[in-house]
N, C-alpha and C positions, 0 to 999 in steps of 0.2 A: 504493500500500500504506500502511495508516493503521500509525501509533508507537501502540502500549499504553500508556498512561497512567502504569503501576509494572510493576513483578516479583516475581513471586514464588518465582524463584530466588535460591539462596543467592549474596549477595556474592562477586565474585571479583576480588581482587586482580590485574593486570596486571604483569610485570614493566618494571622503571624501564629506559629507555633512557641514561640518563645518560651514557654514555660516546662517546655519537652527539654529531659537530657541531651537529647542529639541535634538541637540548637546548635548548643554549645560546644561540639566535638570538633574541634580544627580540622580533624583532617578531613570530614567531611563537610566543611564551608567551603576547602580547598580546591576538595573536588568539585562541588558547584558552582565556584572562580569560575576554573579552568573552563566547564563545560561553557557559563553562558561568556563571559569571558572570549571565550572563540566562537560563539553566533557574531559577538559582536564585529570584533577582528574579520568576519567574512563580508560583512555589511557596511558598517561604518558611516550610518543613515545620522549620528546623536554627531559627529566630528565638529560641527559647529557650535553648536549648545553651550561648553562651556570647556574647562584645560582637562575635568579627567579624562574624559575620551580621546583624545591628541594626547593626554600624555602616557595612557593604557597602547596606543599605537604604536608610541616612537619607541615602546618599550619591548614593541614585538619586532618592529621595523632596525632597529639597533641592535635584537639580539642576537646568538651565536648563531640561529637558521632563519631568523624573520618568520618564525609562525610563534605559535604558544607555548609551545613548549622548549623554547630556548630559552622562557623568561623564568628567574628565580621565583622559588614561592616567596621571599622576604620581600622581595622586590615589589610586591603586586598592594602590598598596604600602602605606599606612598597613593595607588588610585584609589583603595577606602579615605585616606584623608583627605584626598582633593575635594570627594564629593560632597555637598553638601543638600542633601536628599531633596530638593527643589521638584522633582516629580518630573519633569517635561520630559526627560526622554520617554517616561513609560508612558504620558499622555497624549505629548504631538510629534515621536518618530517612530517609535519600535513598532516594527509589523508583527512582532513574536510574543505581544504580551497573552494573559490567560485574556479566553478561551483557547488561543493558541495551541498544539501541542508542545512547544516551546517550550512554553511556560516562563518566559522571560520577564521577571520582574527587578531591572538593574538596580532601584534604587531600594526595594526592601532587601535585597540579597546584604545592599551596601551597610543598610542597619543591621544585616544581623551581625557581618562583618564588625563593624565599631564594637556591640554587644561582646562579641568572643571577644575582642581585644580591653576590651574594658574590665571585662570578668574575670581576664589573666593578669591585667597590671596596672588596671585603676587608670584615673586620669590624670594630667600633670595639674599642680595649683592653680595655674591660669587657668586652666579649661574648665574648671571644675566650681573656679569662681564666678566665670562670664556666665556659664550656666544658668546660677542661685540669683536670679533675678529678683526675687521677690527680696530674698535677704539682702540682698545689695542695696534692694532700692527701703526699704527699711533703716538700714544703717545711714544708708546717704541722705536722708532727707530729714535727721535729726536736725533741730534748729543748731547754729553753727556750723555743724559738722557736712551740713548742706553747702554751705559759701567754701568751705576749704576743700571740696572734695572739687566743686567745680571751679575753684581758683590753682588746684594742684591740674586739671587735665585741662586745662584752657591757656594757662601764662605756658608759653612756647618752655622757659628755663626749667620750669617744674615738669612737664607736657614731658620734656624728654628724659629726665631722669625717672619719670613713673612708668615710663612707656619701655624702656630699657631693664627696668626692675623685673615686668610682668609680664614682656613680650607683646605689646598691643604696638604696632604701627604707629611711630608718632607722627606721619601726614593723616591718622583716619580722625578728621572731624568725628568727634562724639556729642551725643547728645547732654546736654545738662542737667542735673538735679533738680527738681522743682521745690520750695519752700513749700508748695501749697499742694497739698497731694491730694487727687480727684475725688477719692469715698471720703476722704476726711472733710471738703468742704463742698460736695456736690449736693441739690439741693431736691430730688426727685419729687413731682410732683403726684399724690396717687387721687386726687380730687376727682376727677373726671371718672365717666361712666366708661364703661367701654362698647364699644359701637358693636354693633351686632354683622356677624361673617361668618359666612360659613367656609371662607377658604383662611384666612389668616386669623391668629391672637388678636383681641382686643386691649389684650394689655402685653405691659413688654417690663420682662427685669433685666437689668445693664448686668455685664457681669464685665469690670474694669479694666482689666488686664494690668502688666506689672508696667507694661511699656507707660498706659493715661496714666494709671495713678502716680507713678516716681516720676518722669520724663516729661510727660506732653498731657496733662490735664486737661487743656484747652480741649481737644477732643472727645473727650467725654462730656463737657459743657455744651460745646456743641448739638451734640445727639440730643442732649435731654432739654434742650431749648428747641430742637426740631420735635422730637416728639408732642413736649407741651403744646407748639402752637397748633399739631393735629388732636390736640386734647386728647391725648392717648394717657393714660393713668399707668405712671409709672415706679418702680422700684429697685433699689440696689441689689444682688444675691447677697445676703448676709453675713456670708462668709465666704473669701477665697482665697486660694493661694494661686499660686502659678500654675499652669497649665498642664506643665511637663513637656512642652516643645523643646525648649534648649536641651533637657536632659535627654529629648530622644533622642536627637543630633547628636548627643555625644556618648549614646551607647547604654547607659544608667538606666537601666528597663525596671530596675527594680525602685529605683527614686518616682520614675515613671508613674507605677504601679502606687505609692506611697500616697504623692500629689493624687492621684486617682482617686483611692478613696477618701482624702479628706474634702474633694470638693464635688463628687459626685451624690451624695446625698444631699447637700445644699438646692443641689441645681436641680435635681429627681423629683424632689419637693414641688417645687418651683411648675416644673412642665407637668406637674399628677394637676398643679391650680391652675394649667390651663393658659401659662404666660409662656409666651413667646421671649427666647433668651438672647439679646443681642452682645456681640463684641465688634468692637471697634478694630483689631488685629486679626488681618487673614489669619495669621499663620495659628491662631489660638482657636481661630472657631473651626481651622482643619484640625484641629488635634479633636476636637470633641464629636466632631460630621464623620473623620473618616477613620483616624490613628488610634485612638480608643477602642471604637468597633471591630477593628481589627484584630487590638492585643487581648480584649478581652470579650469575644464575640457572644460568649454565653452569659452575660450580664445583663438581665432585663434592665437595669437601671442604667447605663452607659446609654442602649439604644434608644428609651425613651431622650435621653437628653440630646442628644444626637437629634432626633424626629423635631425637638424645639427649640433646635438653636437655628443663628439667624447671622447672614453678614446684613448690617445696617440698611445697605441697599435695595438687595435680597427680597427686606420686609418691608421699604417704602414703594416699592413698586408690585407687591402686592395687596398693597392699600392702592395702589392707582388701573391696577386689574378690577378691585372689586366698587372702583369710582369712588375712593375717601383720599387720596393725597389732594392735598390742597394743591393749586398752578397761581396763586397770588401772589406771584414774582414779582418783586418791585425794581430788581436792576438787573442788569446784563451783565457777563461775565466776560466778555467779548473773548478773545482766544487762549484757549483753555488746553496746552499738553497733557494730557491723561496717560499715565502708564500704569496697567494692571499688573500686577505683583504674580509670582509664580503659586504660591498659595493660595491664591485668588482664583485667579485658570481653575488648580486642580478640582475646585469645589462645582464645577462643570456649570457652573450659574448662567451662563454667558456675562453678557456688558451689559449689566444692570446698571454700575455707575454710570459708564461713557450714558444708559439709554435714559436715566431720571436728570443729567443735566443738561442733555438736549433734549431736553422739555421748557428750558430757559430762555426765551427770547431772547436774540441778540450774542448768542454764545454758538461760537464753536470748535469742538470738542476735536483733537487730533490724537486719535487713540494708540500707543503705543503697542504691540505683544511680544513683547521678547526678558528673556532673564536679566536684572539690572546687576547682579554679581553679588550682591553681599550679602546675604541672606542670615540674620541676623548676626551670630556671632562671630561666624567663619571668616568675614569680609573686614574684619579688625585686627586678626592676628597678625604678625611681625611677616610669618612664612606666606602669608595669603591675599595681603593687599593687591599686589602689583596684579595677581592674577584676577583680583575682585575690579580695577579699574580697568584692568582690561577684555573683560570678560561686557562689563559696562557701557565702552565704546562705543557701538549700534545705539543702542539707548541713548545713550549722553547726546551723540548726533544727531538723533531722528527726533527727540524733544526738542532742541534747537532749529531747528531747522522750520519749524513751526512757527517760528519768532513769536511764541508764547506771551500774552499776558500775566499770564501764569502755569506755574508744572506743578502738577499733583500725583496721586499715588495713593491707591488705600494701604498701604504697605508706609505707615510714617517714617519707616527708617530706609527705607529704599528710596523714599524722597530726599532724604539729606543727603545719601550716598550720588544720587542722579546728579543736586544741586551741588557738590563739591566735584563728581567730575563735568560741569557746565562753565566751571570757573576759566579763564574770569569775567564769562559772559554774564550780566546781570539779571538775577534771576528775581521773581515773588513765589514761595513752598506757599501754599494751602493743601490742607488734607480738603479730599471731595466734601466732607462735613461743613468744614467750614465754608468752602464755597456755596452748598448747597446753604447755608442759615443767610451769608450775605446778598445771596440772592432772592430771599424773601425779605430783606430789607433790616436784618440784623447783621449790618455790616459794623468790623473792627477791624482793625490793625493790629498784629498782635509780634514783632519781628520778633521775639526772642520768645520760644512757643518752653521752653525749661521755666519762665516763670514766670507766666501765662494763665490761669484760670478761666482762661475764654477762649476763642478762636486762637488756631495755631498756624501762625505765617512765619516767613523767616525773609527778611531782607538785607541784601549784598548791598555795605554801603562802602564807594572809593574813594570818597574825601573824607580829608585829612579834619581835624578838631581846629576849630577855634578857640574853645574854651581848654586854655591851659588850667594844670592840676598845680594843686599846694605845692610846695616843696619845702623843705627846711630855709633854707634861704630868703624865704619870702615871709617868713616871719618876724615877729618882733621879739627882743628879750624883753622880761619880765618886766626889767626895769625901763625898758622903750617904751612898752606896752603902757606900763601905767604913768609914763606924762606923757602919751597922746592921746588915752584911753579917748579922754572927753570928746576932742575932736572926731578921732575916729569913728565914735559910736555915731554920733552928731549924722555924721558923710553915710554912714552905712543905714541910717532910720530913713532917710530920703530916699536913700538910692531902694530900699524895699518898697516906698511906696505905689512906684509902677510895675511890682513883682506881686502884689496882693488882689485876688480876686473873691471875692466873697461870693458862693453859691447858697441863696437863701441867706436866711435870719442866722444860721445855724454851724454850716462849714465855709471855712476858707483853705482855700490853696495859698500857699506863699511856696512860690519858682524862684529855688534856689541857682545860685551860682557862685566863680568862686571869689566874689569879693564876701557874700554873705557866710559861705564853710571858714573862711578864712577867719572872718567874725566871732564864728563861735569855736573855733579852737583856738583863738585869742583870749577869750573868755573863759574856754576851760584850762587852762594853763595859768590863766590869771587864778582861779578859784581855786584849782587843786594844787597850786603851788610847782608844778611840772618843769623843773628846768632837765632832767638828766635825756642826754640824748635818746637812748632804746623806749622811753618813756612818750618823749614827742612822737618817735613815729608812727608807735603806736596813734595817737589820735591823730596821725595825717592816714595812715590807712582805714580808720574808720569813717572820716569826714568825705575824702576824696573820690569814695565813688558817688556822692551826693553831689558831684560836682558836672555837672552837662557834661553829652561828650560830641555835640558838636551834628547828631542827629538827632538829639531826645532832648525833653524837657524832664526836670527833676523837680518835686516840688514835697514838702510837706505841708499835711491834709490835720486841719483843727476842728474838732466837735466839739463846740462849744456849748455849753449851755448853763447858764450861772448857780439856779438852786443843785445841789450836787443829788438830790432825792431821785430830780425830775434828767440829772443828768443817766444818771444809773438805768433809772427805765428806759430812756431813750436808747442805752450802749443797746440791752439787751433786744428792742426794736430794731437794730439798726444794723446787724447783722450781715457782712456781705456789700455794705454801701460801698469801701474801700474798692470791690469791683465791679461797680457802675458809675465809677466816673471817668466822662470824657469830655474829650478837643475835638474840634471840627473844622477842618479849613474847608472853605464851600468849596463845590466842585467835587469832593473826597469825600470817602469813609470815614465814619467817625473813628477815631486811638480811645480804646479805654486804656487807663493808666493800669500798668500791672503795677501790683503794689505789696512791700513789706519783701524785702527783696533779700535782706540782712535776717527776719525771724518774725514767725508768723505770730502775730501782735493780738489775735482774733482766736475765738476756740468756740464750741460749741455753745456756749451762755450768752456770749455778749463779743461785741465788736469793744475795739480800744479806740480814746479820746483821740489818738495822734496814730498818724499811717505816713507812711514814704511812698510818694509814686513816682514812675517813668512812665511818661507816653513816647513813643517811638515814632518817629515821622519818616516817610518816605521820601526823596529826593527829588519827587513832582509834586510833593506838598510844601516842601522847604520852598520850590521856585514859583509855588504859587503865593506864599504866605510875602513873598519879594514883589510879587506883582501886585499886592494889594489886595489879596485875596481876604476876604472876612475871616473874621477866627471867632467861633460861636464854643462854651462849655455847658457843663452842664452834670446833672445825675439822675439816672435813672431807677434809683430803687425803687420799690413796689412802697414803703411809707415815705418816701422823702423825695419827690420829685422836683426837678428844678432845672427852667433851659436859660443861661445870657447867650440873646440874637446873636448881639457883637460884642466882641469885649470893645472894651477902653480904646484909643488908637495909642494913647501913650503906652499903655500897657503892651499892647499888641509890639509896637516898636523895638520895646524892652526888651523881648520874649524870642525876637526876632535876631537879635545879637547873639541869642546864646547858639545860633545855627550854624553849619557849616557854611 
C-alpha cells in the first residue's frame, strides 16, 4: 500500500502522553528525532519559518554523508533549543501532520525533547527564572523595588552589567515594571444585566495574565472599559497564577501540571456560572484552548475551561454575529499595521482583530502573517537575539512598509520586539484594545504602557531635552542658600504662578520644572541640615526625575479640602481620580497623566491628598501646542468631574518651555 505524499485533512493534534514512562526514555525520543527528523530532511517545506530548520539542514548538509545519519545524536539538541514551539510548521507547512500516516508533529516531538532534557539536568538559573513570571513580577513591582528593578534594566551602565550576570541580550528592549499592577487597581464593573444569547456569554471574567498585571496594565483597563460600554457585567477570576506557558517552553511538565491545578478550579467554577473567560495574551488562552487538553485530556474540568475561554476579539465579534457590539465609533484610526502573533494563528480563529477594526470608518488595517521571532522568553536570551531579529526581518519590513499610523499586535510583547526592530523609523505601539476603546472615543496617550493604568502606547521620541537636570553644581551651600533664601523664594513664588492650574474648587496641578525641584531641594537641605556629599545626591536622585524631560509634562496633583473630616471622606470617594486626569491639545487625543511613578500613594480605602503625574506628548502635539494650538484639562472621575476649555495663554506659554 503506497503513503500519499500530503493531506488534505485538517491538522489534528494528538494528545501528549507525558505522564507515561516511555516519555521519558532517551533512547526512544532519539529514535523518533531521527525518524521525523529525516521526513523533514526529505522535504524541507518549514526552511523558511525560522533558524531551527536551516540549522537541522546544515547539520545534515555538513555532515560526514549529508543524510541523517552522519549527524551526532548530541549534536541534534542545539535544534531542541533553537525551537521555540510557535506551532507554524505543524499548522501552515507540514503535509505529514496527524491524520497523516506520518504522524509528524515537529513541535510536540520538540516538547517532549526539552521535557527529557529537563528531567535529566534541570534548567540553568536564567531559564528557570525568565520562566517564574508570576514570581518575578511579584517581586518586581514591590513599591521601590519596582523603580530599581527598572532603573537597573533600562540605564545602558547597569542594563549591561545585569544582562552579563544573567545572560539576557543587553540590545533586547525589555518591558518595564508597572507601580500599579492590573487586579490590584482594576475596577470591574458586574452592574449590568446580561443580554440574552444563545451563541455567546453574557457575562465575561478577565483572567489577567502575568504579562497586564506586572508589565502592561493598561491592557486590561482597556478590555474592561470596552466591555462596560457594551454593558457587559463583568468580573476578575479570583485567583490566578500563571499559566504554565513559559514553563512549557522550557520542559517543566510537572511545574506545568502544578500551575494546572491551582488555577483550574478557579476558572471551572467560573464556566459551570456560565461566564465566558477572556485573556488579553494569545499565548495564555492557547495554553488553556489547546496545551492543557492535550497534557491532561481526561480532565473534565481543563475541557470545560477550554469550551469558555475566549481571545478578546474572538468574543466581541461574537456579540457583532449575534447584533450586540456597538459600531459608535467616534474616530478613525487611519493606517493601522496589524500583525497576528503565532499563538494567535494556532487558535484557528481566523482575523477576528484585523475583521472588528475594519469595522472603523476611516481605518485601514494592513495585516501582517508571519513569525515576529521572539516568542516570549526565547527572543531575550544572550545565545538567541541575533536569531530572534533576524528571524523578524519580513515582519519589521512589511509593517513599515505600510507607513503605519500605527503597528499593533495582540501579542504585547511581539509589538515591542517589531517596534525595536523598526528602529529608527518612528513608530506609535497600541495593543488592538487600545485602539479598538480610542476609536469609540476613549482616546489617550499613554507612551510608556510599564506605568500606564490605561491604554498602552509607546512613542519613539528623537529630540534631544531642553529641560536640563539638577546637578550638584547648581546648587547652593547652606550658607548661600540662607542669604538668598528670601530673594530666591520671592523669584520662584512668581515664577509658579503660571505653572498652577486649578481643576474645580478642589484639585490643583502645579507643573513642575527645574527651577521649582531645585526649590525644594534647597529647602530640604536647608531643613534637614544636608551638607555631606552621598547625602545630597541622594535628594538630587529623588527630585530629578520630577524634572521635564523635554516631551512630558510633570506636575504634582493637590486635594484639597480644609475641614480634615470632610477631607477623609472625600480621599475614600475619590479613588482612582489620580487616573483620570488629562491634557488636550485640540486636534489630538486627550494624555491622561500616569501617575505615582516612585510608589503607589492609593490602596484599596482611599486615594492620597498628593499624587505625581507625567503626561507624555507626542511630537505632532509638541508642534501643534507651537502653533497655537488650544491646551484644554480636565478630570474625568465618575464623582469629580471637571473640563478648562482653554487654559490661561500665560500659563499655556509656560508649559510650553518645558518642550523639546
Amino acid at each position: 500500500m503506497s503513503i500519499r505524499e500530503g493531506s488534505l485533512e485538517a491538522p489534528k493534534r494528538n494528545p501528549i502522553d507525558w505522564q507515561k514512562p516511555d516519555f521519558y526514555d532517551e533512547q526512544q525520543l532519539f529514535t523518533e528525532m531521527y525518524r521525523v527528523f529525516d521526513i523533514c530532511h526529505g522535504c524541507r517545506r518549514c526552511v523558511n519559518l525560522c533558524t531551527t530548520f536551516p540549522s537541522l539542514f546544515d547539520l545534515i548538509d555538513d555532515g560526514k554523508t549529508g543524510e541523517l545519519d552522519g549527524v551526532e545524536k548530541q549534536d541534534l539538541w542545539q535544534i531542541v533549543d533553537r525551537c521555540y514551539l510557535c506551532d507554524m510548521c505543524f499548522m501552515t507547512k507540514c503535509p505529514y501532520v496527524p491524520p497523516h500516516p506520518w504522524n509528524v508533529d515537529f513541535p510536540h516531538l520538540m516538547l517532549r525533547a526539552k521535557a527529557v532534557k529537563y528531567k535529566k539536568q534541570g534548567a540553568s538559573w536564567r531559564d528557570k527564572l525568565l520562566s517564574s513570571t508570576d514570581a518575578m513580577g511579584k517581586l518586581a513591582t514591590i513599591p521601590v523595588v519596582v523603580q530599581t528593578t527598572n532603573a537597573i534594566t533600562q540605564t545602558p551602565a547597569t542594563r549591561r552589567l545585569f544582562s552579563k550576570a544573567i545572560g539576557i541580550h543587553p540590545e533586547r528592549e525589555l518591558p518595564e515594571y508597572s507601580a500599579k499592577k492590573f487586579r490590584a487597581h482594576a475596577r470591574p464593573d458586574e452592574r449590568f444585566a446580561p443580554k440574552p444569547s444563545s451563541n455567546v456569554p453574557g457575562k465575561v471574567a478577565i483572567y489577567a495574565t502575568c504579562y497586564v498585571n506586572y508589565n502592561e496594565p493598561g491592557i486590561g483597563h482597556d478590555l474592561l472599559w470596552i466591555l462596560a460600554h457594551h454593558e457587559i457585567p463583568v468580573k476578575l477570576v479570583a485567583q490566578e497564577s500563571c499559566c504554565g506557558m513559559p514553563k512549557l517552553e522550557l520542559g517543566d511538565l510537572d511545574s506545568v501540571a502544578a500551575l494546572k491545578d491551582h488555577n483550574i478550579p478557579h476558572l471551572a467554577a467560573l464556566a459551570r456560572e456560565g461566564y465566558a473567560i477572556l485573556t488579553a495574551v494569545p499565548s495564555c488562552t492557547l495554553m488553556y484552548k489547546q496545551e492543557l487538553p492535550l497534557l491532561f485530556p481526561e480532565d473534565e474540568a481543563v475541557s470545560m475551561v477550554a469550551d469558555a475561554m475566549f481571545d478578546p476579539f474572538e468574543y466581541l465579534m461574537l456579540l457583532h454575529r449575534e447584533g450586540l457590539l456597538k459600531t459608535d465609533f467616534q474616530h478613525a484610526l487611519g493606517k493601522v499595521a496589524y500583525h497576528i502573533p503565532c499563538h494567535l494563528r494556532v487558535q484557528n480563529l481566523g482575523k477576528k482583530t484585523r475583521d472588528l477594526l475594519q469595522l472603523i470608518p476611516g481605518t485601514e488595517i494592513t495585516t501582517v502573517e508571519r513569525c515576529s521571532g521572539h516568542d516570549g522568553t526565547w527572543g531575550v536570551k544572550q545565545e538567541f537575539f541575533d536569531d530572534s531579529m533576524k528571524i523578524g526581518q519580513p515582519v519589521f519590513r512589511q509593517m513599515g512598509e505600510a507607513e503605519p499610523d500605527y503597528i499593533s499586535s495582540d501579542c504585547a510583547i511581539a509589538a515591542r520586539h517589531i517596534q525595536q526592530g523598526m528602529k529608527p523609523r518612528q513608530t506609535v505601539k497600541h495593543h488592538p484594545l487600545t485602539l479598538l476603546r480610542m476609536a469609540y472615543g476613549e482616546s489617550q496617550m499613554r507612551p510608556i504602557p510599564a506605568q500606564s493604568v490605561s491604554a498602552t502606547d509607546s512613542i519613539i521620541h528623537t529630540q534631544g531635552n531642553t529641560m536640563s537636570k539638577i546637578t550638584r553644581d547648581s546648587l547652593l551651600t547652606l550658607e548661600a542658600y540662607a542669604r538668598n533664601r528670601e530673594s530666591f523664594r520671592a523669584d520662584v513664588m512668581a515664577h509658579k504662578r503660571n505653572r498652577s492650574v486649578a481643576l474645580g474648587e478642589h484639585v490643583t496641578l502645579l507643573f513642575e520644572d527645574e527651577l521649582t525641584m531645585r526649590y525644594q531641594i534647597q529647602e530640604m537641605l536647608r531643613a534637614e541640615k544636608i551638607f555631606e556629599e552621598a547625602d545630597i545626591q541622594q535628594e538630587l536622585d529623588v527630585y530629578n526625575p520630577l524634572v521635564p524631560d523635554g516631551h512630558n509634562w510633570k506636575a504634582t496633583m493637590l486635594i484639597e479640602y480644609g475641614d480634615p473630616a470632610e477631607r477623609a471622606q472625600k480621599l475614600t470617594q475619590l479613588i482612582g481620580i489620580e487616573d483620570q486626569v488629562w491634557v488636550n491639545v485640540a486636534g489630538h487625543v486627550r494624555v491622561y497623566g500616569i501617575a505615582d511613578e516612585d510608589l503607589d500613594r492609593a490602596n484599596a480605602e482611599k486615594t492620597s491628598a498628593v499624587h505625581f503625574l507625567r503626561f507624555e506628548l507626542s511630537l505632532e502635539m509638541i508642534g501643534a501646542l507651537r502653533q497655537s494650538a488650544t491646551l484644554s484639562m480636565g478630570i474625568d472621575h465618575s464623582v469629580y468631574q471637571v473640563t478648562i476649555e482653554s487654559v490661561a495663554d500665560d500659563i499655556r506659554k509656560a508649559l510650553i518651555q518645558d518642550l523639546a
